[in-house]
C-alpha positions in Angstrom: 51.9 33.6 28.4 49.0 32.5 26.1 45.3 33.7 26.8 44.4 30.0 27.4 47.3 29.6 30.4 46.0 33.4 31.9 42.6 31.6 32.0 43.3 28.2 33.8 46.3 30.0 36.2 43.6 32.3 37.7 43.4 32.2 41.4 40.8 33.9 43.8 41.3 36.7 46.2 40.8 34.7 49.3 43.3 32.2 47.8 46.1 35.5 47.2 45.6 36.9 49.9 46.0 33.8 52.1 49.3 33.2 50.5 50.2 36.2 51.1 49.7 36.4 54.6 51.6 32.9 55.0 54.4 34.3 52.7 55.1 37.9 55.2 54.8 36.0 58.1 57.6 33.0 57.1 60.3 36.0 56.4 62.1 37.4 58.7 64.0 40.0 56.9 60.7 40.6 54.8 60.1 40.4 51.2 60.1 43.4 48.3 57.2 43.9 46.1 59.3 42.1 43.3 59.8 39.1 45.8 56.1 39.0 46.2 54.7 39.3 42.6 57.8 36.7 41.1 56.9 34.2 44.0 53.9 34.3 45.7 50.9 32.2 44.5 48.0 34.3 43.0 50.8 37.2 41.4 53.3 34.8 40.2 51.0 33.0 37.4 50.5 36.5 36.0 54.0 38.5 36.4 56.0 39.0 33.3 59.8 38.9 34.1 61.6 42.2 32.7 57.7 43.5 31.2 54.7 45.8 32.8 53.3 44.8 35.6 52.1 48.0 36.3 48.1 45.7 36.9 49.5 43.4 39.3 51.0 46.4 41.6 48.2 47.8 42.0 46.3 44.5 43.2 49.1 44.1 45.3 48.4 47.7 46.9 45.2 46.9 47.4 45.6 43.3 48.8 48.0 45.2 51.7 44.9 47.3 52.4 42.6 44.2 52.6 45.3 42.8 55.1 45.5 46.0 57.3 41.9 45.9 57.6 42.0 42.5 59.3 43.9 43.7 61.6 47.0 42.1 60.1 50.2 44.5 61.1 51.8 44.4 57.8 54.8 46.4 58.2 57.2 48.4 55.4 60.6 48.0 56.0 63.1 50.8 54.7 66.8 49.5 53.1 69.3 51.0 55.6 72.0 51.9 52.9 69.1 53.7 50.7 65.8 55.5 53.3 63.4 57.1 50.9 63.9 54.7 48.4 60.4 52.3 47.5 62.3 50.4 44.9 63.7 48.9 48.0 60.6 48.3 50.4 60.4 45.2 52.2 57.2 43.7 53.4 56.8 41.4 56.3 54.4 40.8 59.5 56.5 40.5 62.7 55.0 37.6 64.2 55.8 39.3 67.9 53.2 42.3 66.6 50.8 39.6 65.4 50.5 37.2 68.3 48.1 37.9 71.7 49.3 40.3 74.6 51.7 38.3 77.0 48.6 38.6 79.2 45.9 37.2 77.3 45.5 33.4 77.8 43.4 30.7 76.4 42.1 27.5 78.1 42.1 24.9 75.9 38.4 24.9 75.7 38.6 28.2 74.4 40.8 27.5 71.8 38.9 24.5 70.8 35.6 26.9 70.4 38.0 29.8 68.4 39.0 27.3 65.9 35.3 25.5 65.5 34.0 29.2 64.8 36.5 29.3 62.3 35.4 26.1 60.6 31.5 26.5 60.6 32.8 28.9 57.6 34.9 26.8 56.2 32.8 25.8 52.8 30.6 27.4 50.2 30.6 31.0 49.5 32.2 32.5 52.9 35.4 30.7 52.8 37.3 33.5 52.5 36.4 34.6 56.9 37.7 30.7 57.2 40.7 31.0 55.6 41.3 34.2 57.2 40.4 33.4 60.8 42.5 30.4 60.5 45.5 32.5 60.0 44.9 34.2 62.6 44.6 30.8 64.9 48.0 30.1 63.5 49.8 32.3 65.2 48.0 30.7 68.4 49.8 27.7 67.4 47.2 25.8 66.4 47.4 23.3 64.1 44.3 23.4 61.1 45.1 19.9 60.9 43.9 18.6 64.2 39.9 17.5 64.3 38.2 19.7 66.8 34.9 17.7 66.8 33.5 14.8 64.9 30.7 17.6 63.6 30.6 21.2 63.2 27.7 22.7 61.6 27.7 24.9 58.1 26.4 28.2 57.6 25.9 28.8 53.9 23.9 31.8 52.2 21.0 31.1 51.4 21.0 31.7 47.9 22.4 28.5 45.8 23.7 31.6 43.3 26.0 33.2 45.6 29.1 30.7 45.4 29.5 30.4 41.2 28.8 33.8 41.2 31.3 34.4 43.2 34.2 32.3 41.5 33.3 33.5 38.0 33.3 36.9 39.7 36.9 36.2 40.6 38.1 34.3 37.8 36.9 37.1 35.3 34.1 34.7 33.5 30.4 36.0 32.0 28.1 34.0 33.1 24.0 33.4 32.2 21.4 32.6 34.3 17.5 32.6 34.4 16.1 35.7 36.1 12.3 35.9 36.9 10.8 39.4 37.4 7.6 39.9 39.2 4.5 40.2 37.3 6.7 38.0 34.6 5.4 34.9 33.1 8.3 33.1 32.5 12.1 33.5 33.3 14.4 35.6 30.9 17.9 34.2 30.3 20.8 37.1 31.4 24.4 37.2 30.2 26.1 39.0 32.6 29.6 40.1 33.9 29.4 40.3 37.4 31.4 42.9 39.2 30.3 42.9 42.7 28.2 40.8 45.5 26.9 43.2 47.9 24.5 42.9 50.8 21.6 45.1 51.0 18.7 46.0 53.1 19.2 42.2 54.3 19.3 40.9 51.0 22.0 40.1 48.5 22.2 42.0 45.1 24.4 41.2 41.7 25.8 43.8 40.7 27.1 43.8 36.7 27.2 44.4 33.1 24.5 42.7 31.1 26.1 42.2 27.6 22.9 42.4 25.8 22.0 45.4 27.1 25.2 46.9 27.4 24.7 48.4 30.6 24.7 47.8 34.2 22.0 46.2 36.0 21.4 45.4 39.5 19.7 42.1 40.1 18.6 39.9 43.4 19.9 36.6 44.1 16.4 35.7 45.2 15.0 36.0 41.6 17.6 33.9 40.2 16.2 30.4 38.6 18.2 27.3 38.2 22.0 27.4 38.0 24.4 30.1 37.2 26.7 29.1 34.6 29.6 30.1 33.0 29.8 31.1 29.1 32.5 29.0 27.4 35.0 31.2 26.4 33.7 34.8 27.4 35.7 36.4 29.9 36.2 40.0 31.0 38.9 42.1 32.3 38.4 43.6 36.2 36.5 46.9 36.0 38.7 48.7 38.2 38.0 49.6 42.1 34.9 50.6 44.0 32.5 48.7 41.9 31.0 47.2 45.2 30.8 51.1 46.7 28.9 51.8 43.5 26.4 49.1 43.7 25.7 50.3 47.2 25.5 53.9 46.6 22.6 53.4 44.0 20.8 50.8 46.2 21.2 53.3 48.8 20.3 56.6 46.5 16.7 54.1 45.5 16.2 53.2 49.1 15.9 56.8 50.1 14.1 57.8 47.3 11.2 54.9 47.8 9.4 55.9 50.8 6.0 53.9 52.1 3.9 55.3 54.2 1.2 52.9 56.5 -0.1 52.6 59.7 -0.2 49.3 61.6 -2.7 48.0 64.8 -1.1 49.1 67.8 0.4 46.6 70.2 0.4 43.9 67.2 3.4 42.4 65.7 3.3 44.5 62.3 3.5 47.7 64.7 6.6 46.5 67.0 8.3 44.9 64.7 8.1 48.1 61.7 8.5 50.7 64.4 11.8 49.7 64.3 12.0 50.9 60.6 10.2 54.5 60.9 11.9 57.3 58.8 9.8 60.5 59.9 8.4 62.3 57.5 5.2 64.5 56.2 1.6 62.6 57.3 -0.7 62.4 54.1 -4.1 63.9 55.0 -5.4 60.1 54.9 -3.1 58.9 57.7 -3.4 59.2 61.7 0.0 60.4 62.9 0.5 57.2 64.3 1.4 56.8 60.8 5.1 55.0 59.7 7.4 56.2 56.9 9.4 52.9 55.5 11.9 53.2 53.0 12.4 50.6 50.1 14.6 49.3 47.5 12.0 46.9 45.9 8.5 47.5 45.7 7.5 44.0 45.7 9.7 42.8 48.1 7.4 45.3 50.5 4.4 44.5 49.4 5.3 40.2 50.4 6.6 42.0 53.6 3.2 44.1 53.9 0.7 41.1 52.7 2.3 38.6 55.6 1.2 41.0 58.4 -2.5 40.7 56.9 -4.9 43.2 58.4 -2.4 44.3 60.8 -1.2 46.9 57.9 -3.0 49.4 56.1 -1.1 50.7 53.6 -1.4 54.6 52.6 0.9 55.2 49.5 2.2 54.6 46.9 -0.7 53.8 45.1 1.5 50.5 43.4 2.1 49.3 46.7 -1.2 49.3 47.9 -2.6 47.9 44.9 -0.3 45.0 44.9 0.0 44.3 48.7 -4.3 44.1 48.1 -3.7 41.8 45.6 -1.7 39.4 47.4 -4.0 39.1 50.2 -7.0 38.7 47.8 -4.9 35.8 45.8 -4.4 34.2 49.4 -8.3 35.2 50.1 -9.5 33.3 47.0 -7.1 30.1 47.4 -8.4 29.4 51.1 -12.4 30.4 49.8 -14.7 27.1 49.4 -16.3 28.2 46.5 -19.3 25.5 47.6 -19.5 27.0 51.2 -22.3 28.8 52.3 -19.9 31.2 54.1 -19.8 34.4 52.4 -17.0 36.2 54.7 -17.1 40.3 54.2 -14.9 41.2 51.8 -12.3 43.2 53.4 -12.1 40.7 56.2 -8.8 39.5 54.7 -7.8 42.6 52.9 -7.3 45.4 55.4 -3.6 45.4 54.4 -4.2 47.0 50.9 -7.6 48.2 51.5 
């Protein structure tokens, strides 16, 4: 198969692993792993009749652990004639295991409300829980086909970025985008190849490879300008497992090793609401112990976070953080000061935060 046929038969996980599902639960007698990579869309376009497809087993062993974790009871099936033997596996998901307890009933109103919560994810970058809940409604008897109501609603991440990230993600393409770094006049252009989408700290990072730099970087959606787009004719091979579990674990390693320490009015909204956030710790001599730890992954993030509670936050270290929650509230200060009033207000009236 040509490099140009690899490229346009490339189909995403949610799409493989839909397909698959369908596939195991249609047989009866189940399916063996040559059955599924010679027929099933998403491992068909890429298996090579008689040749290795050494790459394509192990996305298919990793697809069944995808399916177990939905809950999916994908069974293995052992040849009668031939026990031991994996050669001979067959693969199938008894629809009696996979359908509701005999004792679990839906109204029809209920059904109507499972399959509506299945389709306000239906579109944009989480249509892979649609697809996925849908099976399951399936095996209710539903049919996807039937209108539920002339409107559902559409949750969609908020980042524009997150969708063609995702597909080129999928599909194997580097892509380049604008990425603006605080303190940064203008935007710098990235070529990247992404490897994983994780959520972090309530925010979603890019994890990849940035080809002029030749290593990985971790960058927020957030700070991404304009659209992402592809790079005509660059494309990458998949870097293996656990790239997702790496991204976390060095968000995670910089989280706990960013630590902000600050104290916040009592009874006001900073206090209940960062409370919830405290990670006890040693007091600086320049804090009451009424003091709160907060761990960070990005300093600027905190310091936006800091600056909107204005002087219901005083900040005690770092020193960066501090400087550039003041900062903030003294650019907010000077925007909302008549520079023809008469009204000279003190000047840590608005700045208590990074005073």
């Amino acid at each position: 198969m040509s490099s140009t046929t690899q490229k346009n038969s490339r189909v995403s996980v949610e799409e493989r692993l839909f397909s698959l599902v369908l596939a195991l639960i249609a047989t009866e007698i189940g399916l063996t792993k040559a059955d599924i990579l010679s027929t099933v869309q998403g491992y068909r376009q890429r298996y090579l009749p008689g040749g290795d497809n050494s790459s394509l087993e192990r996305q298919f062993e990793r697809d069944k652990d995808d399916i177990r974790e939905l809950g999916i009871p994908l069974e293995v099936v052992e040849p009668p004639d031939d026990p031991g033997s994996n050669h001979h596996l067959r693969y199938r998901i008894p629809k009696g295991l996979y359908e509701l307890p005999v004792d679990v009933v839906f109204s029809p109103d209920e059904l109507m409300l499972l399959k509506l919560a299945a389709t306000v994810w239906r579109e944009g970058s989480l249509s892979a829980e649609s697809r996925r809940a849908m099976t399951k409604l399936h095996a209710l008897g539903i049919d996807s086909s039937d209108p539920v109501l002339g409107y559902s609603p559409s949750l969609r991440v908020r980042e524009a970025s997150f969708e063609p990230l995702s597909k080129a993600m999928d599909r194997g393409q580097v892509v380049a985008f604008l990425y603006l770094k605080p303190g940064e006049a203008a935007a710098r252009r990235r070529q990247v190849e992404p490897r994983a989408m994780v959520l972090h700290d309530g925010r979603w990072h890019l994890f990849g490879t940035d080809q002029d730099a030749a290593a990985t970087r971790t960058y927020l959606l957030s700070r991404i300008v304009g659209p992402v787009v592809t790079v005509p004719g660059a494309s990458f091979e998949a870097h293996g497992e656990g790239q997702g579990q790496t991204a976390l674990s060095e968000l995670e390693a910089l989280w706990i090793a960013n630590v902000a320490v600050i104290s916040a009015r009592p009874g006001s909204d900073a206090a209940l609401r960062l409370a919830k956030r405290h990670a006890p710790g040693e007091i600086p001599a320049n804090a009451d112990a009424s003091a709160l730890h907060l761990n960070y992954t990005d300093l600027n993030v905190l310091a936006d976070e800091l600056a909107g509670y204005g002087p219901e936050v005083l900040v005690h270290s770092p020193a960066l953080l501090r400087a550039a929650v003041r900062s903030r509230l003294m650019t907010v200060r000077d925007a909302h000061t008549d520079s023809d009033s008469d009204v000279n207000p003190h000047p840590d009236a608005s700045t208590e935060a990074g005073a």
